[in-house]
C-alpha positions in Angstrom: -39.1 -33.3 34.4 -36.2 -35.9 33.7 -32.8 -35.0 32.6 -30.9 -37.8 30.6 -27.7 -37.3 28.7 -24.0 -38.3 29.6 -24.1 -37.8 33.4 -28.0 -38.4 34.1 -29.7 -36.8 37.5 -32.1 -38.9 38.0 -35.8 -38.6 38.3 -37.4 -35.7 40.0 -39.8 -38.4 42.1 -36.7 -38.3 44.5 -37.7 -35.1 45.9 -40.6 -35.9 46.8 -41.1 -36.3 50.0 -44.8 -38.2 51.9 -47.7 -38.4 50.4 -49.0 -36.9 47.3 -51.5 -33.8 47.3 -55.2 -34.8 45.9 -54.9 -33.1 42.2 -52.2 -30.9 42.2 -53.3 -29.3 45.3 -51.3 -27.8 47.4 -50.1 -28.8 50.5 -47.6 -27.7 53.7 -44.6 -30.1 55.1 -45.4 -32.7 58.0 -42.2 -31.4 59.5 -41.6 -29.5 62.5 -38.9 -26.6 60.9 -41.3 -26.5 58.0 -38.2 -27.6 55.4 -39.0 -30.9 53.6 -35.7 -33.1 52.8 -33.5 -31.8 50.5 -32.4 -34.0 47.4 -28.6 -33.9 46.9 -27.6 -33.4 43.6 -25.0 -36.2 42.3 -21.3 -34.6 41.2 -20.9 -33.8 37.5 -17.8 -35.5 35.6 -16.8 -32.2 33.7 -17.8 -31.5 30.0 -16.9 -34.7 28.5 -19.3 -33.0 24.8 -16.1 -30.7 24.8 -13.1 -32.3 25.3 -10.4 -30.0 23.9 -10.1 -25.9 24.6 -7.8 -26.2 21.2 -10.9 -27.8 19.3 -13.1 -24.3 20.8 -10.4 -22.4 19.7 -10.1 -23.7 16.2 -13.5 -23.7 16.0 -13.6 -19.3 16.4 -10.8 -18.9 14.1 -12.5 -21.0 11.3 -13.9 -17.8 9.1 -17.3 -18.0 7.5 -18.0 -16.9 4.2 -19.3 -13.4 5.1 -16.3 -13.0 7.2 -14.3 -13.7 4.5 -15.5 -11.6 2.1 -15.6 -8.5 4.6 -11.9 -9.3 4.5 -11.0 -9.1 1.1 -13.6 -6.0 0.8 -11.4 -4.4 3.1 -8.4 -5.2 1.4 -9.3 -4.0 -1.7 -10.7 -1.1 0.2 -7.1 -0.3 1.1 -5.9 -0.8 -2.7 -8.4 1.5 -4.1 -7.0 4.3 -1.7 -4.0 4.0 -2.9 -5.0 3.9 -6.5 -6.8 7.3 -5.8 -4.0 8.7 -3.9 -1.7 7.9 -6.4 -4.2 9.1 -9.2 -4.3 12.5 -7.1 -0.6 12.6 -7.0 -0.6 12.3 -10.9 -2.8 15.0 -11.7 -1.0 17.2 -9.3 2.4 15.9 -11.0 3.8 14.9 -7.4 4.1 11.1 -7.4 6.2 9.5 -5.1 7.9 6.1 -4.8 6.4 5.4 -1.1 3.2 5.6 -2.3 4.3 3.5 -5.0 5.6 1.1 -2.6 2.4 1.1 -0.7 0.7 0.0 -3.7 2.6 -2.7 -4.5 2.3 -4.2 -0.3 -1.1 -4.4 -0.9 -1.6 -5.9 -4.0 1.0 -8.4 -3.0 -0.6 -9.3 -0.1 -4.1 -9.3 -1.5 -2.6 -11.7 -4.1 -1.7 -14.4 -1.5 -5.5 -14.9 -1.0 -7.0 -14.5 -4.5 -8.4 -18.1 -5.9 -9.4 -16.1 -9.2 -7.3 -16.2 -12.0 -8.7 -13.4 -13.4 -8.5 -11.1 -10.5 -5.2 -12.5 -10.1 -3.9 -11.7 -13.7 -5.2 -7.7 -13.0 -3.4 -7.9 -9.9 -0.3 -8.6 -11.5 -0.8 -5.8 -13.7 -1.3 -3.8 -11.4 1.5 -4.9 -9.7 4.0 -4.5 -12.9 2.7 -1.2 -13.7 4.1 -0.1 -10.2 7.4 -1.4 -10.8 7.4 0.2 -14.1 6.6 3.6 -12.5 8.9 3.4 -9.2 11.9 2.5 -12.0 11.0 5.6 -14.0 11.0 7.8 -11.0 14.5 5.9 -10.0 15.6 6.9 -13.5 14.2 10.4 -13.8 15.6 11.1 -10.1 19.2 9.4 -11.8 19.2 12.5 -14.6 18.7 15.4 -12.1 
């Protein structure tokens, strides 16, 4: 077998050593210690296919698109909890601000990422309904 590519080995006929065996036969070395002569490898240059660790590295951090969209399904994962914790709290008649709060973090960082208008738009809804809320609690808490 040959190897060629950037920093060839050479042939394998250079191990060889005497005479070759009638038809792939097999045959025992001529030499007294019973060890035929070893070819020697030539150095290697280094990787020269991969020249930067920063090229790897950008490389792994580059997201495919199933990566990507187990992200945002996670993040929307997250605003769904709070929409049912907060939907809990308003059947019980207990909402808070924090959760409030937590609501709008999440929608405001899921809306850094969204390319869809649409989504984008119920985002923002979302995300003005919140405010609407936390200001009536600041109000109703600003009577008592």
């Amino acid at each position: 077998m040959k190897v060629n590519g950037p920093s060839s080995l050479g042939s394998t006929a250079a191990a060889r050593v005497g005479s070759r065996p009638a038809a792939g036969g097999f045959s025992v070395p001529s030499e007294p210690g019973g060890v035929a002569e070893v070819a020697h490898a030539a150095p290697t240059s280094g990787l020269t296919a991969v020249s930067s660790l920063d090229a790897l590295l950008a490389l792994q951090e580059v997201a495919g698109p199933l990566e990507r969209r187990r992200r945002a399904v996670r993040r929307a994962g997250r605003i769904l909890d709070v929409l049912d914790e907060i939907k809990i709290a308003l059947l019980d008649g207990d909402v808070t601000p924090a959760s409030l709060d937590r609501l709008v973090l999440a929608v405001r960082q899921e809306k850094s990422s969204v390319e869809d208008e649409a989504l984008a738009g119920v985002l923002n809804e979302i995300e003005a309904r919140a405010a609407v809320e936390i200001a009536k609690l600041e109000v109703a808490r600003g009577a008592a």
